[in-house]
ZAPA-471616 format. One record per residue: residue in one letter; x, y, z of N, C-alpha, C in turn. Coordinates in nm, 4 decimals. Layout:
   rest       n_px       n_py       n_pz      ca_px      ca_py      ca_pz       c_px       c_py       c_pz
      A          X          Y          Z          X          Y          Z          X          Y          Z
...
This chain:
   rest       n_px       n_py       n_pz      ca_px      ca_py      ca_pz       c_px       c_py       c_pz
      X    25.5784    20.8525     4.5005    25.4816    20.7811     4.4167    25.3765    20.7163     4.5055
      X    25.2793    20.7264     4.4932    25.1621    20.6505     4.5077    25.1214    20.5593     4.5032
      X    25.0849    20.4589     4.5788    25.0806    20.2740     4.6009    24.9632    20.2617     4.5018
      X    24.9645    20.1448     4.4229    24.8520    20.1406     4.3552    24.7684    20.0846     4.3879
      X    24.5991    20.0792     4.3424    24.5111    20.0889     4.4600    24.4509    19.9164     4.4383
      X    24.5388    19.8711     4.4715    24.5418    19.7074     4.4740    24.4353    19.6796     4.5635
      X    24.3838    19.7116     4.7184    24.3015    19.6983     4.7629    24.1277    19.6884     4.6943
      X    24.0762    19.8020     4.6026    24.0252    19.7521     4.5018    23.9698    19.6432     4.4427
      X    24.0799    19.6228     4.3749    24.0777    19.5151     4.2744    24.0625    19.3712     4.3671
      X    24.1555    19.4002     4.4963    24.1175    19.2228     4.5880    23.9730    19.2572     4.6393
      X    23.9169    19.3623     4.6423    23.7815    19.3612     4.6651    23.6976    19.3039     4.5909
      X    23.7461    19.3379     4.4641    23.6452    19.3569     4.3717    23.6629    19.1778     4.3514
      X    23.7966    19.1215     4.3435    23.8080    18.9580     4.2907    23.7111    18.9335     4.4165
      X    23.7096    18.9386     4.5982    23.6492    18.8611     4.6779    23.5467    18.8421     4.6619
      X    23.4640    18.9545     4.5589    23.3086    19.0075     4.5845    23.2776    18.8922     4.4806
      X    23.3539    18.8673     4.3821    23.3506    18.7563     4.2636    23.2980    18.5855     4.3450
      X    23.4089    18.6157     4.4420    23.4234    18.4718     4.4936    23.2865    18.4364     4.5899
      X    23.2400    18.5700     4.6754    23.1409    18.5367     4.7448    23.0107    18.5064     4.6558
      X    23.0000    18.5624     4.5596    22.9194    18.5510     4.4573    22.9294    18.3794     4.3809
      X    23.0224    18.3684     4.3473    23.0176    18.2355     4.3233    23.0241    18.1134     4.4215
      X    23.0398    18.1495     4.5107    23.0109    18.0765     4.6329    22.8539    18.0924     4.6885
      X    22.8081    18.1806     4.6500    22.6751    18.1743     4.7076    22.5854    18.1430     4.6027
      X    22.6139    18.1008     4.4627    22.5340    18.0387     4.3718    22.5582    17.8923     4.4168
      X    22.6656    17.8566     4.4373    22.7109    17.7232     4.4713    22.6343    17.6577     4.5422
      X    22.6217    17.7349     4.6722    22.5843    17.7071     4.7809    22.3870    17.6784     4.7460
      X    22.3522    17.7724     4.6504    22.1938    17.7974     4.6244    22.2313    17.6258     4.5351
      X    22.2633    17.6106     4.4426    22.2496    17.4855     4.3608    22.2568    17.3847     4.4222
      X    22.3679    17.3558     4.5407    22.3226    17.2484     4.6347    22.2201    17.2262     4.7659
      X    22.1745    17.3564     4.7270    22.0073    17.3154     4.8056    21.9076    17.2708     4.7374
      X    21.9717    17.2846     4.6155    21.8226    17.2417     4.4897    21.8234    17.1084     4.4886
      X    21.6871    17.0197     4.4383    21.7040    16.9113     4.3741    21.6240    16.9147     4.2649
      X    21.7094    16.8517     4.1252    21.6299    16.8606     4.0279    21.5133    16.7665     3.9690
      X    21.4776    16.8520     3.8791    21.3300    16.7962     3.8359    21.2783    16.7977     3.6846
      X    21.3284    16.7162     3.5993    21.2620    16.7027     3.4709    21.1018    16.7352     3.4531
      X    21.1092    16.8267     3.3394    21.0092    16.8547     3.3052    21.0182    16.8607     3.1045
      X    20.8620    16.8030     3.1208    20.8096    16.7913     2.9800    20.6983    16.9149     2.9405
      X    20.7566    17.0277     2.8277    20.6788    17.0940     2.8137    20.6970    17.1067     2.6145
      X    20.5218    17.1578     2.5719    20.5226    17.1794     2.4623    20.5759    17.2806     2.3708
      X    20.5966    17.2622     2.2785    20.6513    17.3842     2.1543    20.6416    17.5089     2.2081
      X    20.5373    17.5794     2.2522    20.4698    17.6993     2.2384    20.5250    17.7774     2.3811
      X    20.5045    17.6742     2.5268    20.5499    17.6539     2.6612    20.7460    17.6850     2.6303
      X    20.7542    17.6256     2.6040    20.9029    17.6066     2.6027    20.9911    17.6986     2.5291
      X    20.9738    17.7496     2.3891    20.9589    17.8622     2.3152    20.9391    18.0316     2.3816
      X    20.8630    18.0471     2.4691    20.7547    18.1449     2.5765    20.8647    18.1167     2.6942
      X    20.9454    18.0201     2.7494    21.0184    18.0006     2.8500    21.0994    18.0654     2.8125
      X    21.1882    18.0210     2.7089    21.2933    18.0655     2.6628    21.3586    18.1997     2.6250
      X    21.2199    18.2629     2.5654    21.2080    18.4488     2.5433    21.2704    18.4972     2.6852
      X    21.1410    18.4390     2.7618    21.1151    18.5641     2.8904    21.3048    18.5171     2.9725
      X    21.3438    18.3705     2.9729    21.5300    18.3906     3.0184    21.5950    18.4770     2.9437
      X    21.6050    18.4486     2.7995    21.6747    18.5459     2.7312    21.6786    18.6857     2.7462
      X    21.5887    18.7347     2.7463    21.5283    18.8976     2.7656    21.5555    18.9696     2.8895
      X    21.5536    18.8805     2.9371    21.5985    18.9005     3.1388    21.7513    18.8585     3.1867
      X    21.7550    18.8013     3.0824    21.9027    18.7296     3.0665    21.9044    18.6241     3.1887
      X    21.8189    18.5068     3.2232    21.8431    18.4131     3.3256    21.8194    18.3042     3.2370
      X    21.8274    18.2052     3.3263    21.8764    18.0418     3.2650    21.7168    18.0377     3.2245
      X    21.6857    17.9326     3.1431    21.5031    17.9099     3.1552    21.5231    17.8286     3.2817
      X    21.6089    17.7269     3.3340    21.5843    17.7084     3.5090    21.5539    17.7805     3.6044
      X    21.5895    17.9371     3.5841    21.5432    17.9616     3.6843    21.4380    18.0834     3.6339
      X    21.3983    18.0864     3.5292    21.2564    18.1096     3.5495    21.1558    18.0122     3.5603
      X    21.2046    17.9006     3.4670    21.0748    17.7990     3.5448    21.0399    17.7812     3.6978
      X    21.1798    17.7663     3.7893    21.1818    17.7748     3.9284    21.0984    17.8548     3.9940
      X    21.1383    17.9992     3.9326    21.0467    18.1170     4.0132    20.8877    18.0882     3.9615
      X    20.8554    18.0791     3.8579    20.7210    18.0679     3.7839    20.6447    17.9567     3.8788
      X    20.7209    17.8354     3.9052    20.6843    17.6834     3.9371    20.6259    17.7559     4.0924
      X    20.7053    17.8602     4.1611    20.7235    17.8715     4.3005    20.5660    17.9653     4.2978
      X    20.5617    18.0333     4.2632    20.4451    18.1157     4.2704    20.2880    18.0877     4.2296
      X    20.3811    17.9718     4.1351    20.2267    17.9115     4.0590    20.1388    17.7933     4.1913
      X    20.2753    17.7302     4.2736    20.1884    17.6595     4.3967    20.1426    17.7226     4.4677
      X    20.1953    17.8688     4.5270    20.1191    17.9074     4.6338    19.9730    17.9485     4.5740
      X    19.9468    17.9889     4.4463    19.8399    17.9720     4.4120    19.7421    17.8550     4.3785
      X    19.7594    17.8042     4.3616    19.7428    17.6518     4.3279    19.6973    17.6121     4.4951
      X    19.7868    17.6339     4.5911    19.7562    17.5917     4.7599    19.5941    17.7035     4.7784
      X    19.5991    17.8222     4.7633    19.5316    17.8779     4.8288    19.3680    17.8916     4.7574
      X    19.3951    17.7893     4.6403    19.2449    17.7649     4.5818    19.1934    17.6314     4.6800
      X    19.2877    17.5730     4.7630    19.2268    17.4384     4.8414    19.1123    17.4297     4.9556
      X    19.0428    17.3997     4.9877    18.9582    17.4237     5.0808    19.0157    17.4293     5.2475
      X    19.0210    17.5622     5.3269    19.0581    17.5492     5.4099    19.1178    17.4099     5.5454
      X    18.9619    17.3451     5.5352    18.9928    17.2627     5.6023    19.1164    17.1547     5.5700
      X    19.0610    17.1033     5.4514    19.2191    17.0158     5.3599    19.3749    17.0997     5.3835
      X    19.3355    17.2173     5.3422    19.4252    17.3553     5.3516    19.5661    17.3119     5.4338
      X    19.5145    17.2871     5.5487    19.5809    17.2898     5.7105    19.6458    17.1288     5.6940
      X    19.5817    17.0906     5.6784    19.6424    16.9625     5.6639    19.7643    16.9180     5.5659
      X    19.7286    16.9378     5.4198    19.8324    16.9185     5.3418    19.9765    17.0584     5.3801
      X    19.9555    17.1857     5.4223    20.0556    17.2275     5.4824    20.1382    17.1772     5.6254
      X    20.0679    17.1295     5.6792    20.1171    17.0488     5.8351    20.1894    16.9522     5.7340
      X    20.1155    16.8468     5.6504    20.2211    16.7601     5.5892    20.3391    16.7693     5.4842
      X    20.3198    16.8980     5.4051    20.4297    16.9332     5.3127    20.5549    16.9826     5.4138
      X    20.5118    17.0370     5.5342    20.6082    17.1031     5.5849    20.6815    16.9999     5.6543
      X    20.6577    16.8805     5.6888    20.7400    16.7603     5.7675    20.7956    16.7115     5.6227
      X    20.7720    16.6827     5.5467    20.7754    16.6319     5.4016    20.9382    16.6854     5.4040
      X    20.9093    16.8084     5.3677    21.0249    16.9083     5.3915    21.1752    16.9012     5.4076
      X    21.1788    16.8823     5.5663    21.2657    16.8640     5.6468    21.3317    16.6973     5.5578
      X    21.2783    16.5925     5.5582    21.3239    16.4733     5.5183    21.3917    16.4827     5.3279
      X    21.3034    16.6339     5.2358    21.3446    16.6098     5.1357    21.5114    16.7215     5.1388
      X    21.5245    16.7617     5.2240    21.6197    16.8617     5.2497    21.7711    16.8018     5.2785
      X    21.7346    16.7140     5.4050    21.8739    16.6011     5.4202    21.8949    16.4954     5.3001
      X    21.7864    16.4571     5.1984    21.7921    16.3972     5.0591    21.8485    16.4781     5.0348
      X    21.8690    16.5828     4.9884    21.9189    16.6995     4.8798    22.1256    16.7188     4.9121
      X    22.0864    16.7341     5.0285    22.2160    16.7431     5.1053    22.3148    16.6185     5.0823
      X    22.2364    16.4966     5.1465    22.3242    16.4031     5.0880    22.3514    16.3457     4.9645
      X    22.2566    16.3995     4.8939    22.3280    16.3461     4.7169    22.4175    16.4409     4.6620
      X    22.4161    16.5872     4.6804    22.5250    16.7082     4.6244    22.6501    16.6996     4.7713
      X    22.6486    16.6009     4.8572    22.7711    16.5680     4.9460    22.7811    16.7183     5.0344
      X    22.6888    16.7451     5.1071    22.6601    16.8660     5.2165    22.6485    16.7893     5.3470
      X    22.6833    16.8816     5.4488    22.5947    16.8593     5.5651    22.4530    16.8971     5.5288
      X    22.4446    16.9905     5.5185    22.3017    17.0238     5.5289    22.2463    17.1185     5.4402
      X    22.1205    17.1305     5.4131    22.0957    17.2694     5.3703    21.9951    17.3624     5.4214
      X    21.9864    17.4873     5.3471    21.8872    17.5350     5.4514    21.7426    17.5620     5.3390
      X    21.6711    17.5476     5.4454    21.5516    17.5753     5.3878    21.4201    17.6164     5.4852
      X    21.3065    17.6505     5.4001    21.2076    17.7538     5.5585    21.1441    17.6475     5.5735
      X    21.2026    17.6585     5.7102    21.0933    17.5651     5.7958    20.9582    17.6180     5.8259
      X    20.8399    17.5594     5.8120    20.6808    17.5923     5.8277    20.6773    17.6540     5.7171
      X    20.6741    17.6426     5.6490    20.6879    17.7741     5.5476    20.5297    17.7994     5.4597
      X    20.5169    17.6776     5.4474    20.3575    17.5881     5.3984    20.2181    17.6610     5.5344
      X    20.2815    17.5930     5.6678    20.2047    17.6688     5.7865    20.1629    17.8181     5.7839
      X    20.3040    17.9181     5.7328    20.3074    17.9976     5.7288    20.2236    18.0955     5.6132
      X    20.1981    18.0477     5.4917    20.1581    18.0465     5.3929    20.0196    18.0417     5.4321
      X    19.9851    17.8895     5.4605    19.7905    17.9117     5.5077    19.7591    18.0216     5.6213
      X    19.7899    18.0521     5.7219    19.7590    18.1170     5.8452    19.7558    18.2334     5.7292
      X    19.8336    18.2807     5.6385    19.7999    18.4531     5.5872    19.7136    18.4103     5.4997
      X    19.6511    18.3325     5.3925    19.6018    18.3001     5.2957    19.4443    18.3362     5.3618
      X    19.4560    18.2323     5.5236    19.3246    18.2394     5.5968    19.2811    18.3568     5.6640
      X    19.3971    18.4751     5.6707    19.4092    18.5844     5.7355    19.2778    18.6949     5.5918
      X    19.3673    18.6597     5.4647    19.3029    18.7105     5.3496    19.1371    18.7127     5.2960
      X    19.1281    18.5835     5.3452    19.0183    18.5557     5.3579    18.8602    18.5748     5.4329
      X    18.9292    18.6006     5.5883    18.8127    18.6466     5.6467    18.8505    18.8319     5.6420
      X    18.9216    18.8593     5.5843    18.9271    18.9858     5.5382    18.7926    19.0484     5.4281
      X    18.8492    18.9140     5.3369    18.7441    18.9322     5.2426    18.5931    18.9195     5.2657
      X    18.5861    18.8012     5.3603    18.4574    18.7822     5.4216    18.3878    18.8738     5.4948
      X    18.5000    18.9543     5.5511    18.4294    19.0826     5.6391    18.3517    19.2333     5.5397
      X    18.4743    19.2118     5.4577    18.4485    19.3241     5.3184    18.2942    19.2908     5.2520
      X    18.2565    19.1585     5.2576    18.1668    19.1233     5.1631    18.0160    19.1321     5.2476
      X    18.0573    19.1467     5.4065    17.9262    19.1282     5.5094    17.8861    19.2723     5.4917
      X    18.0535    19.3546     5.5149    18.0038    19.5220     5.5521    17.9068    19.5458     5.4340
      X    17.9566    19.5062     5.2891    17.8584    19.5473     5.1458    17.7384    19.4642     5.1789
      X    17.7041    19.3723     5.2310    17.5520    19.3302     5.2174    17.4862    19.4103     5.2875
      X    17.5477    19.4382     5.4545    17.4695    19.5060     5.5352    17.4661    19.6790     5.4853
      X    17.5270    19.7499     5.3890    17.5351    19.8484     5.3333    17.3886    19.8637     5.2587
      X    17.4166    19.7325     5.1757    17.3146    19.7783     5.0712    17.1437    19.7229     5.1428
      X    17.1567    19.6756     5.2648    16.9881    19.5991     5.3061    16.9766    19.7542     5.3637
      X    17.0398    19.8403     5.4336    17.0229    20.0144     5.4586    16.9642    20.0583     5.3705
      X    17.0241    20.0396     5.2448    17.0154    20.1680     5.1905    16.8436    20.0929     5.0983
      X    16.8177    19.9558     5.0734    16.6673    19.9337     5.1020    16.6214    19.9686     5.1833
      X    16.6215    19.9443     5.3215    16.5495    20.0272     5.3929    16.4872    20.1104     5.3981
      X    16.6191    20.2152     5.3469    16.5703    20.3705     5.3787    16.4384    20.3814     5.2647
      X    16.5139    20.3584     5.1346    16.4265    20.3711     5.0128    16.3200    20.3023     5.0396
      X    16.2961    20.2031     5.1535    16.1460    20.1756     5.1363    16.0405    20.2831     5.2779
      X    16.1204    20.3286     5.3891    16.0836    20.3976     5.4036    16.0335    20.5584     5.3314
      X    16.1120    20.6095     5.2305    16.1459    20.6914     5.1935    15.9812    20.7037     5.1095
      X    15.9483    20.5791     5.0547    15.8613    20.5113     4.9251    15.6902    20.5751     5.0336
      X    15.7127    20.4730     5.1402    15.6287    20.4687     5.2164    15.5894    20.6662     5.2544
      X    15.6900    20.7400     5.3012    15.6048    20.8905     5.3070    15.5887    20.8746     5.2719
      X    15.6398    20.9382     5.1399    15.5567    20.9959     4.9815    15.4417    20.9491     4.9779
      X    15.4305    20.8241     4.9886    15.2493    20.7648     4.9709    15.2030    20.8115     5.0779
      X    15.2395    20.8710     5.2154    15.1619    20.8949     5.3280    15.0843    21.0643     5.3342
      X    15.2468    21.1253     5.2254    15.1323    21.2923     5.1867    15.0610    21.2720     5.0727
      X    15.0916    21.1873     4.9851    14.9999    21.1985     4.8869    14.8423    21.2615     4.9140
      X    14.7548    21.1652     5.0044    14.6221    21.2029     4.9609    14.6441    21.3592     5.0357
      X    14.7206    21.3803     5.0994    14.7182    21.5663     5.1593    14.7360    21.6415     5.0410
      X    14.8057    21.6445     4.9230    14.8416    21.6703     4.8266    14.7159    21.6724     4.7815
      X    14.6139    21.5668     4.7236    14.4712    21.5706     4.6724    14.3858    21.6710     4.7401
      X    14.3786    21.6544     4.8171    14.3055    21.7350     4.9181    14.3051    21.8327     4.9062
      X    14.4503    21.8876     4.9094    14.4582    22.0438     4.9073    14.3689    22.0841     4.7669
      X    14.4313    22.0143     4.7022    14.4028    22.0359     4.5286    14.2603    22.0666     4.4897
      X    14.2131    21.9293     4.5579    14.0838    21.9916     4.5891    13.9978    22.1554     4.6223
      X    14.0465    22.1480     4.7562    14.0086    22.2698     4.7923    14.0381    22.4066     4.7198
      X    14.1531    22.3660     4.6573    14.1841    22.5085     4.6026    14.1282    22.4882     4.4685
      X    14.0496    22.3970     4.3828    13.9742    22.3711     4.2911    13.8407    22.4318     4.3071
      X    13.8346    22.3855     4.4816    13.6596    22.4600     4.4945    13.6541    22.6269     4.5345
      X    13.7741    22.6697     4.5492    13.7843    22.8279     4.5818    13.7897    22.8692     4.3774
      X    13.8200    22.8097     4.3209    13.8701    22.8943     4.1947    13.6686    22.8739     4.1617
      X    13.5940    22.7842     4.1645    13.4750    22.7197     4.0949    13.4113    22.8319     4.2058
      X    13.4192    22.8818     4.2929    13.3571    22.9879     4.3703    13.3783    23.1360     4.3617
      X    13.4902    23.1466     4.3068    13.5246    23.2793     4.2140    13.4399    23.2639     4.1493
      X    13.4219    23.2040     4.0417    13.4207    23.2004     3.9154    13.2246    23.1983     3.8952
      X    13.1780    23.1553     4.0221    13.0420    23.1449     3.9698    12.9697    23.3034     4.0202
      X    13.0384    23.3506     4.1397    13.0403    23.4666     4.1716    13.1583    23.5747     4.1479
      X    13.1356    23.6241     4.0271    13.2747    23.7478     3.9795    13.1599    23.8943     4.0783
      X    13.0830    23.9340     4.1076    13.0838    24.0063     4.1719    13.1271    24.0650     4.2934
      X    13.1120    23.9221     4.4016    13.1686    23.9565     4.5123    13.2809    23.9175     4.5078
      X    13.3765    23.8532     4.4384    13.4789    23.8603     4.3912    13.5685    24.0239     4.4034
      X    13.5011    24.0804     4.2968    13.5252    24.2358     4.2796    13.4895    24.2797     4.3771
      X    13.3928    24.3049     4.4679    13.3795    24.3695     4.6079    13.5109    24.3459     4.7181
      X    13.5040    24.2198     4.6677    13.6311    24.1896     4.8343    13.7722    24.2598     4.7444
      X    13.8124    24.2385     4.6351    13.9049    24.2613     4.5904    13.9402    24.4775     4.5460
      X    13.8230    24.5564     4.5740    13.8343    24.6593     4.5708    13.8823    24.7746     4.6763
      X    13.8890    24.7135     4.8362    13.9110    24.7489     4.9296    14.0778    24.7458     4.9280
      X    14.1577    24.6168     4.8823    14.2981    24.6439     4.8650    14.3121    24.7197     4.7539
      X    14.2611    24.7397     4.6508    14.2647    24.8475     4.5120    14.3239    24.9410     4.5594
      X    14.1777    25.0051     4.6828    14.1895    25.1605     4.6993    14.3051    25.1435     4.8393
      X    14.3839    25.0287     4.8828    14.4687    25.0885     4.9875    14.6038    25.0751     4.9050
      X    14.6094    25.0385     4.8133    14.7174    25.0341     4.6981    14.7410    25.1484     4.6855
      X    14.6116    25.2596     4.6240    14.6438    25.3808     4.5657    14.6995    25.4418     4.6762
      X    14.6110    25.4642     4.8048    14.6387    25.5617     4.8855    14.8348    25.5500     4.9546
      X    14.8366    25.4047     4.9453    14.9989    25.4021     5.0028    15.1148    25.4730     4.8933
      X    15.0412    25.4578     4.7308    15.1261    25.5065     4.6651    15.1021    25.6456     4.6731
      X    15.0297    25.7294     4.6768    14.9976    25.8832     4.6908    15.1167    25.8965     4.8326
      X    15.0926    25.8421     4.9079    15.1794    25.8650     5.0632    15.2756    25.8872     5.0301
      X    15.3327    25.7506     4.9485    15.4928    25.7586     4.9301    15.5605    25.8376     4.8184
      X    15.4435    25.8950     4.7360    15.4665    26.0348     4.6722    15.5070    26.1274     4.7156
      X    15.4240    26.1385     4.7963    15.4142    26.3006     4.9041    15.5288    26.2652     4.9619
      X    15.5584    26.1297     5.0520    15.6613    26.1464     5.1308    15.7922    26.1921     5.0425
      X    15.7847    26.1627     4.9424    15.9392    26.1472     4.8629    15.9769    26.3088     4.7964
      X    15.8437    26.3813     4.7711    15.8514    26.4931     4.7441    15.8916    26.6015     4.9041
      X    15.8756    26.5808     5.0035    15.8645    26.6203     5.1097    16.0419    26.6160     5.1004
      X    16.1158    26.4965     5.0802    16.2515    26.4477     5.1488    16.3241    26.5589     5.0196
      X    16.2328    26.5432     4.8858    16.3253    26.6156     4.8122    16.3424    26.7831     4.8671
      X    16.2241    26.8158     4.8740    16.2608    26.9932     4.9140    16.3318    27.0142     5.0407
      X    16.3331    26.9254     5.1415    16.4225    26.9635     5.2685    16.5441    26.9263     5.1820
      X    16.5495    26.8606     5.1425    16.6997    26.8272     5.0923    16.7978    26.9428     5.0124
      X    16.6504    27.0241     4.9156    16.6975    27.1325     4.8434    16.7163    27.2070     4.9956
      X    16.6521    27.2760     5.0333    16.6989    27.3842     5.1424    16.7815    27.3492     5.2071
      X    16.8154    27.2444     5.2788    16.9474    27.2094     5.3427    17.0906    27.2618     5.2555
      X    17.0986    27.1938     5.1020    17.2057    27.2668     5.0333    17.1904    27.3863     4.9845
      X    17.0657    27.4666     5.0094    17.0815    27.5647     4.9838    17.1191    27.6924     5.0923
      X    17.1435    27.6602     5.2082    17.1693    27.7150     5.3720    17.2878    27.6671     5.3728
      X    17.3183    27.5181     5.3371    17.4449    27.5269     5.2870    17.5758    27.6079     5.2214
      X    17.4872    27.6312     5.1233    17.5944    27.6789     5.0111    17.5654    27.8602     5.0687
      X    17.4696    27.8920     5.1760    17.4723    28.0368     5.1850    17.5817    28.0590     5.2889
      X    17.5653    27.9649     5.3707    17.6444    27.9640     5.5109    17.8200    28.0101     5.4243
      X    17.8408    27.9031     5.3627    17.9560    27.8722     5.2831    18.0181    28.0181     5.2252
      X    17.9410    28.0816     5.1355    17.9262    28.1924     5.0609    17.9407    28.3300     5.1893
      X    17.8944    28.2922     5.3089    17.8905    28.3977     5.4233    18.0680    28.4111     5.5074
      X    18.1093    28.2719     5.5108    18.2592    28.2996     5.5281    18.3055    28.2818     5.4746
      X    18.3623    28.2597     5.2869    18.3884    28.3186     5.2353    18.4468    28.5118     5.2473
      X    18.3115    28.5671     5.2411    18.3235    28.7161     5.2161    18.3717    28.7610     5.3317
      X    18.3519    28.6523     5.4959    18.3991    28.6900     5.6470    18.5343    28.6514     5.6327
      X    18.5844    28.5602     5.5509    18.7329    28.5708     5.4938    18.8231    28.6906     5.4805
      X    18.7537    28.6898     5.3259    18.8032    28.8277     5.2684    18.8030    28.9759     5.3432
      X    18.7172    28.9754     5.4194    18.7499    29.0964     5.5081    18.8059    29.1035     5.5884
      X    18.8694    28.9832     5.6633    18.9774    28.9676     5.7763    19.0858    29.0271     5.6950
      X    19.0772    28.9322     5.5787    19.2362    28.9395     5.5118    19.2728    29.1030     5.4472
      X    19.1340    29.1430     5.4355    19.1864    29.2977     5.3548    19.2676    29.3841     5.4678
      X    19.1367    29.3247     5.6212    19.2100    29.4451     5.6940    19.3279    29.4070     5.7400
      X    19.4339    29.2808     5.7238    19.5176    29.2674     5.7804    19.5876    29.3542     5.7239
      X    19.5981    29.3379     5.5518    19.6528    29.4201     5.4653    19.6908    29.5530     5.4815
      X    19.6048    29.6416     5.5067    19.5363    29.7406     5.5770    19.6685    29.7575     5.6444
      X    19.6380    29.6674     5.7918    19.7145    29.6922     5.8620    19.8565    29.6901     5.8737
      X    19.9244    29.5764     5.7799    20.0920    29.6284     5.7548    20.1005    29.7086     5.7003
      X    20.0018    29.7676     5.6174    20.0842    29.8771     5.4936    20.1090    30.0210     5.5982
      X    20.0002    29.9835     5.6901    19.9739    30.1185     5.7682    20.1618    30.1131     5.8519
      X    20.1339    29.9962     5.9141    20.2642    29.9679     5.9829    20.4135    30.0296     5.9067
      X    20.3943    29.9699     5.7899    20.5272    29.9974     5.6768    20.5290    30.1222     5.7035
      X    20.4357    30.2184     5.6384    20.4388    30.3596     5.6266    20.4918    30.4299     5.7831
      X    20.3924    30.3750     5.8862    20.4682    30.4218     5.9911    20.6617    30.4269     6.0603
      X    20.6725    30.2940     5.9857    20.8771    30.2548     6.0312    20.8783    30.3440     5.9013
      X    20.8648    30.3522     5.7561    20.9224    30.4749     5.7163    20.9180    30.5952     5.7864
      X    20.8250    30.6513     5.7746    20.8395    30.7945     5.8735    20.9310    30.7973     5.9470
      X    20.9377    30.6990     6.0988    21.0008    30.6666     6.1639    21.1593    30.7005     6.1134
      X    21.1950    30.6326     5.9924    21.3306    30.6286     5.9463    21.3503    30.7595     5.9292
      X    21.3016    30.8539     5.8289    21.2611    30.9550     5.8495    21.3654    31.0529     5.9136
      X    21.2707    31.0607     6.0136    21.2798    31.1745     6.1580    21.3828    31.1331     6.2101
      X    21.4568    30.9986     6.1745    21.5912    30.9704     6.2426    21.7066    31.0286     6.1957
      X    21.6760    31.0397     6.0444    21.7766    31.0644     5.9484    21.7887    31.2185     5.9658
């Protein structure tokens, strides 16, 4: 038989005990603190323990805890440093209070913790300050450019007129002279025609070599062919001649 697995179960009771020993231990680091809150507050407390299933103590606790470090890091730096240098000595003296009224040596709690808190808060900050320089100096660029950009455009403009011009006074110079107009414009006419006549001729030229090529082609083709057929007849030719001869042959043996 098989020992039963008692080991287990004293696990499972110790894990009980460390557990309740380490709430123990958390409650006599606390010191408490009455609080007065309204209908609506208190009601809204009560949901969010239930639902989560914790005491409303210790969601107010956690809520209370998060709501100072915000609350600290709206303070003005300089003050900043100071009231953390003093919460954090504060500290230490409300800690041995705590201890000696729940009958402890001691308890524990973070030391600097306040110190620790401003130095990242101030860390956050010139973060942000840096984020907010890179976007100014981003966007005085990108004026820049656009006012350079502003500035060409106005610098081709009058080239733009100009041209416009000129090519206003070539159309008003056509137009008052259509004769010599037609003179200058008849010399490309007639080299129009003559390139297309060329490339007539040339194209008729490519077609008939092209015919005679397949047609020397197809004679060449047609020539062994028939130099085929006459190899092959006389081979013909020549076994039958052969055959007839080994008959004979057999023949004259017999």
């Amino acid at each position: 038989m098989s020992a039963p697995e008692i080991p287990q179960t004293h696990s499972l009771i110790d894990r009980y005990y460390e557990e309740e020993r380490s709430q123990r231990e958390k409650e006599q680091s606390l010191a408490e603190l009455s609080l007065k809150l309204d209908a609506n507050d208190l009601a809204m407390l009560g949901m969010i323990a239930r639902r989560f299933r914790k005491t409303r103590d210790d969601v107010a606790q956690e809520v209370l805890s998060s709501a100072l470090v915000d609350l600290f890091s709206r303070i003005d730096a300089s003050e900043r440093k100071l009231m953390a240098r003093d919460a954090d000595e504060s500290a230490r003296g409300i800690a041995d209070s705590i201890a000696e009224e729940n009958g402890v040596r001691d308890v524990e709690f973070r030391s600097g913790y306040w110190a620790q808190q401003d130095r990242a808060i101030a860390k956050i900050e010139k973060q942000r300050e840096k984020a907010m320089k890179q976007a100014e100096k981003l966007a005085e660029q990108e004026k820049l450019a656009a006012k350079k950009a502003s500035a060409s455009a106005a610098a081709k403009a009058p080239v733009s007129v100009e041209d416009s011009a000129d090519e206003q006074d070539m159309q008003e110079d056509t137009t008052h002279y259509p004769e010599t107009s037609a003179i200058e414009k008849a010399p490309a006419a007639l080299e129009t025609q003559v390139d297309a006549a060329n490339e007539q001729e040339a194209s008729a030229t490519e077609k008939a070599s092209a015919a005679t090529a397949a047609e020397s082609r197809t004679e060449q083709k047609k020539a062994e062919q028939e130099k085929a057929d006459q190899e092959k007849a006389e081979q013909d030719a020549a076994e039958e001649e052969t055959a007839e001869e080994a008959m004979v042959a057999k023949a004259a043996g017999e």
